[in-house]
CHARMM internal coordinates of N, CA and C (Angstrom, degrees):
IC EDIT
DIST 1 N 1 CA 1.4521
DIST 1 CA 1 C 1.5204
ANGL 1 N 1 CA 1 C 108.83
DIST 1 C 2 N 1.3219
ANGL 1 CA 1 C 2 N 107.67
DIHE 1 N 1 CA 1 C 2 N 145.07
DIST 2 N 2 CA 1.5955
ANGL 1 C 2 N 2 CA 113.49
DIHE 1 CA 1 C 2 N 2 CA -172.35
DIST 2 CA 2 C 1.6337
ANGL 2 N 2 CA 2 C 122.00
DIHE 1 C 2 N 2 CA 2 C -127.20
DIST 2 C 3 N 1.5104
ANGL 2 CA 2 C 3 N 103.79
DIHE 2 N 2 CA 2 C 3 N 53.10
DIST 3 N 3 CA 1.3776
ANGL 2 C 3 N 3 CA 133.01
DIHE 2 CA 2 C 3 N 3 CA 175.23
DIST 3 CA 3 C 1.4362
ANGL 3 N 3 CA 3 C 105.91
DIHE 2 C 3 N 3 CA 3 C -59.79
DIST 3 C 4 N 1.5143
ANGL 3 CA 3 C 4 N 103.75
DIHE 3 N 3 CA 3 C 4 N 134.24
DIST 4 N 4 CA 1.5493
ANGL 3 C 4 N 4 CA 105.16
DIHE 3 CA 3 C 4 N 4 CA 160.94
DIST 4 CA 4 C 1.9869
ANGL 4 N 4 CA 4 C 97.78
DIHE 3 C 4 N 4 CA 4 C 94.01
DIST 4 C 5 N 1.3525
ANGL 4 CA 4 C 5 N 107.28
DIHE 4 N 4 CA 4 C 5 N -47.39
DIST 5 N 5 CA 1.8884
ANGL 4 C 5 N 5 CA 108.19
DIHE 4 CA 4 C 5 N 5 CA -179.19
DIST 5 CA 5 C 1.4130
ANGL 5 N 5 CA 5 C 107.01
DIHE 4 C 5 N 5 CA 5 C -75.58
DIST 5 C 6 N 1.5214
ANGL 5 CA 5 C 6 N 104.72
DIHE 5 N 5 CA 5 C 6 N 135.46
DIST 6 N 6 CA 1.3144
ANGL 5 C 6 N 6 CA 126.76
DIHE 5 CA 5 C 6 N 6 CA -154.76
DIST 6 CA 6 C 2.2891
ANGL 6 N 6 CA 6 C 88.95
DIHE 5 C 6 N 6 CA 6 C -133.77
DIST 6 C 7 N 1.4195
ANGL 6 CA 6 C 7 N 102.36
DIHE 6 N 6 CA 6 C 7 N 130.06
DIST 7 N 7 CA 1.6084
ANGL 6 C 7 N 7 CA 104.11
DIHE 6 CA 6 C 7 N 7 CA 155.76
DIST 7 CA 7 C 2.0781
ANGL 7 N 7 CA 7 C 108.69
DIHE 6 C 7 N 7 CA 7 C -63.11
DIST 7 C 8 N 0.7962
ANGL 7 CA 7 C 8 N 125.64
DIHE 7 N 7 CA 7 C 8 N 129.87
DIST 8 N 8 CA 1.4928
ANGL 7 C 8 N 8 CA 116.11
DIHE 7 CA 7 C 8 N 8 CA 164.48
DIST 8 CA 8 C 2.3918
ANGL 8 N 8 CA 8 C 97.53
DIHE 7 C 8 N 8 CA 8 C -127.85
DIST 8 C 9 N 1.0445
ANGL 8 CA 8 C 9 N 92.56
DIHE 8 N 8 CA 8 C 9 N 129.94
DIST 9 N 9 CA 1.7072
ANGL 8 C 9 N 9 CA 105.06
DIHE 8 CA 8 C 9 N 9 CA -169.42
DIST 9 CA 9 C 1.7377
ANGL 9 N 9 CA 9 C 93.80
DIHE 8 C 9 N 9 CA 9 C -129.19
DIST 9 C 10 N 1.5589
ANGL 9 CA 9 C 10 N 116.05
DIHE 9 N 9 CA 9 C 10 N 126.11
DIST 10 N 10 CA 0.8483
ANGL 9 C 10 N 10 CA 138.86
DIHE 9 CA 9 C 10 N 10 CA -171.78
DIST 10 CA 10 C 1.6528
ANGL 10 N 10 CA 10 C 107.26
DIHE 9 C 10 N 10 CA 10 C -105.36
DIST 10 C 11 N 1.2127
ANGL 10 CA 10 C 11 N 108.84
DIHE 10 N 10 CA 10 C 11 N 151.79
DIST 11 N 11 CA 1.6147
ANGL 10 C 11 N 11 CA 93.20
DIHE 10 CA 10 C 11 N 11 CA -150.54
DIST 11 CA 11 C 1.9938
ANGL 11 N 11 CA 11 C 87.33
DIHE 10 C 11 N 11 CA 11 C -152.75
DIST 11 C 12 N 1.4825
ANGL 11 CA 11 C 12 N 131.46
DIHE 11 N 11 CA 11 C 12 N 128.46
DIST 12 N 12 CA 1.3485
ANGL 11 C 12 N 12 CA 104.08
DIHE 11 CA 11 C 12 N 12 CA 137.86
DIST 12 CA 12 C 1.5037
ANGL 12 N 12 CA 12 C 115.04
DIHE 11 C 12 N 12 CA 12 C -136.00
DIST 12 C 13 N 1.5999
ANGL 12 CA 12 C 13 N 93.31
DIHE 12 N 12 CA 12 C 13 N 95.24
DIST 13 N 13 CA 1.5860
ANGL 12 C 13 N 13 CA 102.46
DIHE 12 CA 12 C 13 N 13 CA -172.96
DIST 13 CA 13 C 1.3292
ANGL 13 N 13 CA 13 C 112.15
DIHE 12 C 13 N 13 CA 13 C -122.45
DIST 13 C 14 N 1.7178
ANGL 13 CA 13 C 14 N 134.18
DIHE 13 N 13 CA 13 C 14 N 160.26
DIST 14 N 14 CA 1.7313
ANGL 13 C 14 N 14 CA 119.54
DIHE 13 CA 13 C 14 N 14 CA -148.60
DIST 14 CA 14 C 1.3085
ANGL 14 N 14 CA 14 C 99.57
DIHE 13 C 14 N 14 CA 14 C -59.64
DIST 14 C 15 N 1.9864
ANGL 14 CA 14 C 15 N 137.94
DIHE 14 N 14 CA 14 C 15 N -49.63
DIST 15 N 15 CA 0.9545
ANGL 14 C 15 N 15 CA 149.84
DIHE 14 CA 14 C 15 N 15 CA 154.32
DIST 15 CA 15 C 1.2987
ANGL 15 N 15 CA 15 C 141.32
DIHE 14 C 15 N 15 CA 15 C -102.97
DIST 15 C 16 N 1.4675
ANGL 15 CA 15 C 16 N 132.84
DIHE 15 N 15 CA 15 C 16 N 164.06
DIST 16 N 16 CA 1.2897
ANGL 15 C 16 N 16 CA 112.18
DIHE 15 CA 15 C 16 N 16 CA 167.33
DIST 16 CA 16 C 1.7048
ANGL 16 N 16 CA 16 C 102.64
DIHE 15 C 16 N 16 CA 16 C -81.22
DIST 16 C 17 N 1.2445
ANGL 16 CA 16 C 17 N 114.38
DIHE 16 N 16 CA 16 C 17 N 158.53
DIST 17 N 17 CA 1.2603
ANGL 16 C 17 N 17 CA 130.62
DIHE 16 CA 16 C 17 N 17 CA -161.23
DIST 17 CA 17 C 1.8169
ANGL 17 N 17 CA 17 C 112.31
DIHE 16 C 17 N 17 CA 17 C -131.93
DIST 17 C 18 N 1.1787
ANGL 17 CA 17 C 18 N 114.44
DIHE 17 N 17 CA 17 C 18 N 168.07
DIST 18 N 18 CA 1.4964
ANGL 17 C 18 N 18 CA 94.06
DIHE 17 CA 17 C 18 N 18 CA 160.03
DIST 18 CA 18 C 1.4546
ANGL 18 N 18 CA 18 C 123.71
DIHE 17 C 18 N 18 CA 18 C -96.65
DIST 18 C 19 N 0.8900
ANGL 18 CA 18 C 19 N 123.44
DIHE 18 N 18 CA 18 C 19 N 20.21
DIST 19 N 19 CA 1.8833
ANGL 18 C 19 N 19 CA 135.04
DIHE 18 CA 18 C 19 N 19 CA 150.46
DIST 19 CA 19 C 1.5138
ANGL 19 N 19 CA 19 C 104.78
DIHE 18 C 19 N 19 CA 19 C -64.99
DIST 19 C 20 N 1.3143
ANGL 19 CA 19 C 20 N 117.21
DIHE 19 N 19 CA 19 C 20 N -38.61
DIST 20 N 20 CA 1.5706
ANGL 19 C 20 N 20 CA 125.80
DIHE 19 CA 19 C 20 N 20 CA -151.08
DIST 20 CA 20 C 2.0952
ANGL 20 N 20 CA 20 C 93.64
DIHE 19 C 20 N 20 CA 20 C -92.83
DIST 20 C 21 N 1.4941
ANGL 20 CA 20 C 21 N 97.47
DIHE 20 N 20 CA 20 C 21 N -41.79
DIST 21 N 21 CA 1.8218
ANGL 20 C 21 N 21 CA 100.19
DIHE 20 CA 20 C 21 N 21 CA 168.32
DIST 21 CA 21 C 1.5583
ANGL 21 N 21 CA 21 C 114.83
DIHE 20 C 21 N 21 CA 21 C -74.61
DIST 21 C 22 N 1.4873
ANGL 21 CA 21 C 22 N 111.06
DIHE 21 N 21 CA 21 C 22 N -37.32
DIST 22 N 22 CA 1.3233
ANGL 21 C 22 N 22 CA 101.84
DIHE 21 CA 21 C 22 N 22 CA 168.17
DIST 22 CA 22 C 1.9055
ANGL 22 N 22 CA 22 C 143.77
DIHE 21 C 22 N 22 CA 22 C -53.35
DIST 22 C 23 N 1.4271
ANGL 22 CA 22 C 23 N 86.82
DIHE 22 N 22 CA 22 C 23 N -33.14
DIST 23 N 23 CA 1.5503
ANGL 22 C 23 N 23 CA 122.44
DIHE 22 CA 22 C 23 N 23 CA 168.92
DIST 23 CA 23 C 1.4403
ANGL 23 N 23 CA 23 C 88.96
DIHE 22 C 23 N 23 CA 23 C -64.38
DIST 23 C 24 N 1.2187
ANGL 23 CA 23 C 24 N 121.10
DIHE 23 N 23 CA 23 C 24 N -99.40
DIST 24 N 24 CA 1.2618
ANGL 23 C 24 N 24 CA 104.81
DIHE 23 CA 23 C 24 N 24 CA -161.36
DIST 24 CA 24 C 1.4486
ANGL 24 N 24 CA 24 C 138.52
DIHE 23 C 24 N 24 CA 24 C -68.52
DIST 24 C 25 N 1.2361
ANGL 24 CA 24 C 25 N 106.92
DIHE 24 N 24 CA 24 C 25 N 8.34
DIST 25 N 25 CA 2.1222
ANGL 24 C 25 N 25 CA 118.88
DIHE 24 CA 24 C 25 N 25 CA 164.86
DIST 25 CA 25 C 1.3591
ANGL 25 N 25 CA 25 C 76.70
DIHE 24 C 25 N 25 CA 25 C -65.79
DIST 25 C 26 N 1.8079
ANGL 25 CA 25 C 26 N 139.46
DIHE 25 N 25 CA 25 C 26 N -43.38
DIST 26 N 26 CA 1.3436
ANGL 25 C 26 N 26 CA 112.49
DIHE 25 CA 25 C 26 N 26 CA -139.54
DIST 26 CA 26 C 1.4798
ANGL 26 N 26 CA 26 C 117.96
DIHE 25 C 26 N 26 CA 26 C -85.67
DIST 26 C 27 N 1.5164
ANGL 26 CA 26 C 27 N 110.80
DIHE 26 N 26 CA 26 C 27 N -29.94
DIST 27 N 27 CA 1.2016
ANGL 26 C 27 N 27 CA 169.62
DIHE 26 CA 26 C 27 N 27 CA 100.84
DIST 27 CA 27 C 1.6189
ANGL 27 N 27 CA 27 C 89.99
DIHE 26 C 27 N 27 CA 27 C 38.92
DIST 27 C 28 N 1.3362
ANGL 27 CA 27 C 28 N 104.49
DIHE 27 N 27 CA 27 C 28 N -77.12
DIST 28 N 28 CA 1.4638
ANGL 27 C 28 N 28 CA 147.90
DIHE 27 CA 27 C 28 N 28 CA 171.87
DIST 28 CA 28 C 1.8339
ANGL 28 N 28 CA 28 C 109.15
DIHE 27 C 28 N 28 CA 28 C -36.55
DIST 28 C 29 N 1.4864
ANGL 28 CA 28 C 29 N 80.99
DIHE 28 N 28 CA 28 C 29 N -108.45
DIST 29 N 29 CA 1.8650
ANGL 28 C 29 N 29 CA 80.77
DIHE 28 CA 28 C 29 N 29 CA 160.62
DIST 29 CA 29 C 1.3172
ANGL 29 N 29 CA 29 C 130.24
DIHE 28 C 29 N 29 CA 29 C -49.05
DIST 29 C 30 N 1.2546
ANGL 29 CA 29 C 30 N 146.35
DIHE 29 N 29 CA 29 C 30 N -23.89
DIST 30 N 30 CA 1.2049
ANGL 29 C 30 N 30 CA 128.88
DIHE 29 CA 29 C 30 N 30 CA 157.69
DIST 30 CA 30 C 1.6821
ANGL 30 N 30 CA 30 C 129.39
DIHE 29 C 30 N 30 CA 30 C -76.10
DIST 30 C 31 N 1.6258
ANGL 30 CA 30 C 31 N 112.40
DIHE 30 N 30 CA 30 C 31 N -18.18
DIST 31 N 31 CA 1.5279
ANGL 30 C 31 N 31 CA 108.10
DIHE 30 CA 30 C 31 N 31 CA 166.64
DIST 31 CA 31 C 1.5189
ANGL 31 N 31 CA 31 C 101.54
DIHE 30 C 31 N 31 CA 31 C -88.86
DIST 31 C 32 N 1.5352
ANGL 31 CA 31 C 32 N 142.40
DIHE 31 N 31 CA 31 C 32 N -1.27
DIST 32 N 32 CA 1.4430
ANGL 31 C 32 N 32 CA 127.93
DIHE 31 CA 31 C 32 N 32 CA -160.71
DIST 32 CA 32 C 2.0606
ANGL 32 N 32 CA 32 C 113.95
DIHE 31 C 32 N 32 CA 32 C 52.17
DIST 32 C 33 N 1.2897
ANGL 32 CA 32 C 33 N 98.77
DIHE 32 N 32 CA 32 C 33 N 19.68
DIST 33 N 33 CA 1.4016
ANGL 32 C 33 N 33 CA 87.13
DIHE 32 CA 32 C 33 N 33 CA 166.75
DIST 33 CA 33 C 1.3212
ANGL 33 N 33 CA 33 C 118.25
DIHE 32 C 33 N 33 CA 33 C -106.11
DIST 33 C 34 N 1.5988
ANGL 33 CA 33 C 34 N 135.50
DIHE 33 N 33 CA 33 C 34 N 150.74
DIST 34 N 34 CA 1.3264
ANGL 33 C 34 N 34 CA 148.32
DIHE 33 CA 33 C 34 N 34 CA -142.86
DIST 34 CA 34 C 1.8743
ANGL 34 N 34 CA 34 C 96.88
DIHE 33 C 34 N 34 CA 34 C -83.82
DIST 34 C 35 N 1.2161
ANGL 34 CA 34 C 35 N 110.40
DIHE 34 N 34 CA 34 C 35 N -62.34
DIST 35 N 35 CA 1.1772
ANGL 34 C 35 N 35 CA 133.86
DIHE 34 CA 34 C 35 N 35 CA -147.75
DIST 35 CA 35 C 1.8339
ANGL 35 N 35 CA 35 C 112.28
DIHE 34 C 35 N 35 CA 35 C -106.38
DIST 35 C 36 N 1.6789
ANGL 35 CA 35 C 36 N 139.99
DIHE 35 N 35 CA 35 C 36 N 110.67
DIST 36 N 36 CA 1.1111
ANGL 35 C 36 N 36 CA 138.21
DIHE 35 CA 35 C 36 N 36 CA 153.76
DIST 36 CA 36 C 1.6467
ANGL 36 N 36 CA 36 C 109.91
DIHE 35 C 36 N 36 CA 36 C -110.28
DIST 36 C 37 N 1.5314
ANGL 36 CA 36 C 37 N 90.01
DIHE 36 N 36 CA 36 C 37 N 170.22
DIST 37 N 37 CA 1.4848
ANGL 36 C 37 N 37 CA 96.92
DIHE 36 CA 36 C 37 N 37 CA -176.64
DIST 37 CA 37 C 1.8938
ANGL 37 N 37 CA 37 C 104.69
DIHE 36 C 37 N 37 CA 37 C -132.52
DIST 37 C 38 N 1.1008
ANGL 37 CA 37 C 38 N 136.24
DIHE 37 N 37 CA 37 C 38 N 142.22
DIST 38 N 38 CA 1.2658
ANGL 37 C 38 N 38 CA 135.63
DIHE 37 CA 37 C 38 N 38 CA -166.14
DIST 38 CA 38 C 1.6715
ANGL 38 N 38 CA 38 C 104.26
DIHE 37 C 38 N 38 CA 38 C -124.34
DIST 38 C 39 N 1.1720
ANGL 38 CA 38 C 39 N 107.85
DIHE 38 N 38 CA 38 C 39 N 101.60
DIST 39 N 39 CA 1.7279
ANGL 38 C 39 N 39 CA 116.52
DIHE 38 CA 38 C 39 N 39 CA 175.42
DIST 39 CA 39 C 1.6119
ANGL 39 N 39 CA 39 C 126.07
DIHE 38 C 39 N 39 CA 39 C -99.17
DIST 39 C 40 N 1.6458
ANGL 39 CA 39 C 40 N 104.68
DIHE 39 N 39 CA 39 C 40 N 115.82
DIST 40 N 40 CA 1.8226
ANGL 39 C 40 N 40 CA 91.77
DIHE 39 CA 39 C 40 N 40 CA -166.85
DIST 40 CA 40 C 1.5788
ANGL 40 N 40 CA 40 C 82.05
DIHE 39 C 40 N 40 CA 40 C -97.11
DIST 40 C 41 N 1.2316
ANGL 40 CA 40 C 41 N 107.63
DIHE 40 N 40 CA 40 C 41 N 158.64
DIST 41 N 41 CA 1.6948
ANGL 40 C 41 N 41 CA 118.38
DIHE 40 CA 40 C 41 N 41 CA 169.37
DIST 41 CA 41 C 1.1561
ANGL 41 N 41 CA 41 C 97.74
DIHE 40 C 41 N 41 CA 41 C -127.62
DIST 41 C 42 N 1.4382
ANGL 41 CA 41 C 42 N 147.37
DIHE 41 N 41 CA 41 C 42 N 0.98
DIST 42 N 42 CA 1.3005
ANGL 41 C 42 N 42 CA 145.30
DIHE 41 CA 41 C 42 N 42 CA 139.47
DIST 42 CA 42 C 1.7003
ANGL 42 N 42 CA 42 C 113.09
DIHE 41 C 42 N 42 CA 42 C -4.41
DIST 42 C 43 N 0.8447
ANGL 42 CA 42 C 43 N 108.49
DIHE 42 N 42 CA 42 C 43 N -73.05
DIST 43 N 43 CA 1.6888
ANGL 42 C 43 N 43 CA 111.46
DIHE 42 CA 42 C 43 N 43 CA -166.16
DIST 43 CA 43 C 1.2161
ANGL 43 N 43 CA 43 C 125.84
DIHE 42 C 43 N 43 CA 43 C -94.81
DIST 43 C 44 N 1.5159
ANGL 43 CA 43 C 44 N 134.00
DIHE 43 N 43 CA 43 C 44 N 136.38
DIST 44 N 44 CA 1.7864
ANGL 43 C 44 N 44 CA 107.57
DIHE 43 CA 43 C 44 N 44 CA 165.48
DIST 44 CA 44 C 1.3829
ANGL 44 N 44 CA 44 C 122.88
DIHE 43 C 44 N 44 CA 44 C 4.26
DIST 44 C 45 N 1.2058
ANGL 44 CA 44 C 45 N 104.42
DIHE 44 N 44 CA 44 C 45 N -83.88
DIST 45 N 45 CA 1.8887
ANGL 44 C 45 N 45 CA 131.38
DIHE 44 CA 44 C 45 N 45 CA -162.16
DIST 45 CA 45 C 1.7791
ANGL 45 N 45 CA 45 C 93.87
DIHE 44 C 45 N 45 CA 45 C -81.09
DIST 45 C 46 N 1.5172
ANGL 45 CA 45 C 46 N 92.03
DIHE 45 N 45 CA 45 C 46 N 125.84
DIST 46 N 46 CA 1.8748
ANGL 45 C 46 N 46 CA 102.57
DIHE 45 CA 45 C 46 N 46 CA 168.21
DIST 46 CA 46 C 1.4567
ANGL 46 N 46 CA 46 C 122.79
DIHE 45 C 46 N 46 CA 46 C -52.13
DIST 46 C 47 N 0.8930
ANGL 46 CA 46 C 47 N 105.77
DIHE 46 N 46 CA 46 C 47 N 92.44
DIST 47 N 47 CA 2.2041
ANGL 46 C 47 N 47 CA 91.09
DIHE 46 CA 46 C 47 N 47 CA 173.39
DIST 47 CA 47 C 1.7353
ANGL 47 N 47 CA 47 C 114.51
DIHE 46 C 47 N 47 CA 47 C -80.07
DIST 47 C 48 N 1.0246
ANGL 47 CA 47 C 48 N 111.78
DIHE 47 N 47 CA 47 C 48 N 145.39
DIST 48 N 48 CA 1.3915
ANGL 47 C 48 N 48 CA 104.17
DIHE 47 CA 47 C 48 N 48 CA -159.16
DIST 48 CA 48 C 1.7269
ANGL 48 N 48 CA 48 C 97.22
DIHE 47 C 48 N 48 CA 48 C -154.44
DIST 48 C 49 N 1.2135
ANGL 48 CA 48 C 49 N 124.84
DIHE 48 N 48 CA 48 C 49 N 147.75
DIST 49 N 49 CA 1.2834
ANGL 48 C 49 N 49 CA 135.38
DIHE 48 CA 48 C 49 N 49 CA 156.64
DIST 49 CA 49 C 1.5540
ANGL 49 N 49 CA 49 C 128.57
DIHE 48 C 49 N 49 CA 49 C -153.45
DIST 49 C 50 N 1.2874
ANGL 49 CA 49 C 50 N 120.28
DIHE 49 N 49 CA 49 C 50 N 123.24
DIST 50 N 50 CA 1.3744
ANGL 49 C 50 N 50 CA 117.29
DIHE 49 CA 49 C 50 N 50 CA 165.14
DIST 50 CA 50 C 1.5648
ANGL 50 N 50 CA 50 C 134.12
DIHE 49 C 50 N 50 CA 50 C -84.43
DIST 50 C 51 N 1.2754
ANGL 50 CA 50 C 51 N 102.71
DIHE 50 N 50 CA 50 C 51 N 127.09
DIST 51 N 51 CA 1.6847
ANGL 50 C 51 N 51 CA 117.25
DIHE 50 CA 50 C 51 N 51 CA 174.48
DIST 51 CA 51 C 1.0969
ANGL 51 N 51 CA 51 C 115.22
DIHE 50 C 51 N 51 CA 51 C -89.87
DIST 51 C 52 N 1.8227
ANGL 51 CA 51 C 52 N 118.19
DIHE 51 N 51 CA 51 C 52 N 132.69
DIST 52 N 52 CA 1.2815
ANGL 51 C 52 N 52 CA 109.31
DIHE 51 CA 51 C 52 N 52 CA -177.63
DIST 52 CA 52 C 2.0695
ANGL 52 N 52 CA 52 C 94.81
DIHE 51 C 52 N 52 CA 52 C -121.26
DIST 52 C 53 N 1.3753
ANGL 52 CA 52 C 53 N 93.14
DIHE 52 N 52 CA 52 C 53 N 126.24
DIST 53 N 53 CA 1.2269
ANGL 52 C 53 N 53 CA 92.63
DIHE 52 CA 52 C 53 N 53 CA 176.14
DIST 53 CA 53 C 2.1218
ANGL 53 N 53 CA 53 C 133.68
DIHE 52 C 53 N 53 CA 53 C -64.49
DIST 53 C 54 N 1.3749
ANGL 53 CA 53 C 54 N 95.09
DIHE 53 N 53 CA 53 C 54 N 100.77
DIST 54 N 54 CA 1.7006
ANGL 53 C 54 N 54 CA 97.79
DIHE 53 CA 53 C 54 N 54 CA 175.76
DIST 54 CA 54 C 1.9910
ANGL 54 N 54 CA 54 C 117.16
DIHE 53 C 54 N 54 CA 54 C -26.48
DIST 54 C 55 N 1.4292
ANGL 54 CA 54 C 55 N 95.20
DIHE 54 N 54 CA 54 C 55 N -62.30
DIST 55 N 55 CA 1.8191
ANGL 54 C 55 N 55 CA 103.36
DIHE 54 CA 54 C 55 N 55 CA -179.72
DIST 55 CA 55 C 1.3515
ANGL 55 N 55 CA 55 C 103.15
DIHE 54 C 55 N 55 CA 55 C -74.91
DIST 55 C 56 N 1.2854
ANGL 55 CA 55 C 56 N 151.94
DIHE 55 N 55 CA 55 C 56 N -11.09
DIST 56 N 56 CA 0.9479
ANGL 55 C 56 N 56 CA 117.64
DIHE 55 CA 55 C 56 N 56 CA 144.65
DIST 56 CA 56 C 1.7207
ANGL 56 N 56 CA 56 C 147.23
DIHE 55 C 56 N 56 CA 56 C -35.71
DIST 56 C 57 N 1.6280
ANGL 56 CA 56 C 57 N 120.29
DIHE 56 N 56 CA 56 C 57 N 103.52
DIST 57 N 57 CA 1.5259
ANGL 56 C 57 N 57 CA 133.62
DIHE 56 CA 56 C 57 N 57 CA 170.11
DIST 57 CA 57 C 1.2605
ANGL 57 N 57 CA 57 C 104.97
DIHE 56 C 57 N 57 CA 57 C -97.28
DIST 57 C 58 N 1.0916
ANGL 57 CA 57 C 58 N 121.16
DIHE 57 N 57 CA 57 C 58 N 142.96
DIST 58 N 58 CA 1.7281
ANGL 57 C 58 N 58 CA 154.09
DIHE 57 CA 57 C 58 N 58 CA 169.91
DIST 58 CA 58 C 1.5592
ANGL 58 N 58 CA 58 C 83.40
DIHE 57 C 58 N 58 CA 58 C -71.49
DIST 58 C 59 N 1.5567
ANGL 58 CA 58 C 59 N 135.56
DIHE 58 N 58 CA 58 C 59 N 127.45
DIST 59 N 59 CA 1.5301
ANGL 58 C 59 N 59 CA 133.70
DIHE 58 CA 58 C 59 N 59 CA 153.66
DIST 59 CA 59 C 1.2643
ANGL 59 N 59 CA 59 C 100.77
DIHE 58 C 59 N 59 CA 59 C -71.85
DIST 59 C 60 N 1.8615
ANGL 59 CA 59 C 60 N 128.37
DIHE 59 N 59 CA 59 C 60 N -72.37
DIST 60 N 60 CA 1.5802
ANGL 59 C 60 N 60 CA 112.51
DIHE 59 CA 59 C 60 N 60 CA 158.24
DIST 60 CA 60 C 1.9585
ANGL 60 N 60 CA 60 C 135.33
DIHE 59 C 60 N 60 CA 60 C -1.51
DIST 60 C 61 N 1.3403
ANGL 60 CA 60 C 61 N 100.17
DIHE 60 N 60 CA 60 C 61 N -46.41
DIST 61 N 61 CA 1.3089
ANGL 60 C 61 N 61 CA 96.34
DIHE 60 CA 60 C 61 N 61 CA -177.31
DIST 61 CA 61 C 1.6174
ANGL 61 N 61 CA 61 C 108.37
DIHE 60 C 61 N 61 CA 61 C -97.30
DIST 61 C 62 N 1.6346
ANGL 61 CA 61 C 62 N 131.73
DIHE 61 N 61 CA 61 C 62 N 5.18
DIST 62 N 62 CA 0.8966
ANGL 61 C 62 N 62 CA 127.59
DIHE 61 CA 61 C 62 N 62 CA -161.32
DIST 62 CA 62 C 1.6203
ANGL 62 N 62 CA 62 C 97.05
DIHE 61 C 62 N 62 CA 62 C -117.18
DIST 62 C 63 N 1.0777
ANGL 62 CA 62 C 63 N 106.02
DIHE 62 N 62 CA 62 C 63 N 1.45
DIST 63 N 63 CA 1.8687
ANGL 62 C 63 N 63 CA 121.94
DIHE 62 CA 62 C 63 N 63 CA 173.49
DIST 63 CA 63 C 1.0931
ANGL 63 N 63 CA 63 C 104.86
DIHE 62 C 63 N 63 CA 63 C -46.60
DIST 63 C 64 N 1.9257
ANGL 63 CA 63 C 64 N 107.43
DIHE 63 N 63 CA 63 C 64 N -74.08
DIST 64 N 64 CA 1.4002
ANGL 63 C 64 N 64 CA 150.09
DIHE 63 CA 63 C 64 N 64 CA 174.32
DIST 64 CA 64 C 1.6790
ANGL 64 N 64 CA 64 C 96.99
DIHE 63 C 64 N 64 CA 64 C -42.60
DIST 64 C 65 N 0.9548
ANGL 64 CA 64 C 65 N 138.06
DIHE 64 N 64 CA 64 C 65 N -38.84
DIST 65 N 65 CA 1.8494
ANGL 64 C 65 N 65 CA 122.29
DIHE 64 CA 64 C 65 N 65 CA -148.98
DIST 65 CA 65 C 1.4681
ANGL 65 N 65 CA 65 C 79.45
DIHE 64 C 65 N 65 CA 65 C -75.89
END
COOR INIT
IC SEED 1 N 1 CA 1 C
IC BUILD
């Protein structure tokens, strides 16, 4: 189980985009982790967004089904 690990993707591009969400769904599905975070350092002010992966299953919780 991979509690607590998070994708974090460092980014300095004018915006995040959906190239920049696509990357990391992929990001996503290929480590099996639930949760990334997308950081532009582009600008003064942090822009930031988290993706939570849809196909993400818990194997733990799929014991039980």
């Amino acid at each position: 189980m991979k509690l607590g690990k998070i994708i974090v993707d460092t980014k300095v591009v004018a915006r995040i985009t959906d190239h920049e969400r696509g990357q990391m769904l992929n990001y996503l599905r290929i480590t099996r982790l639930p949760v990334g975070v997308i950081l532009n350092f582009r600008h003064a002010r942090l822009e930031w967004e988290r993706l939570v992966s849809t196909n993400y299953r818990n194997p733990e919780r799929e014991e039980f089904a």
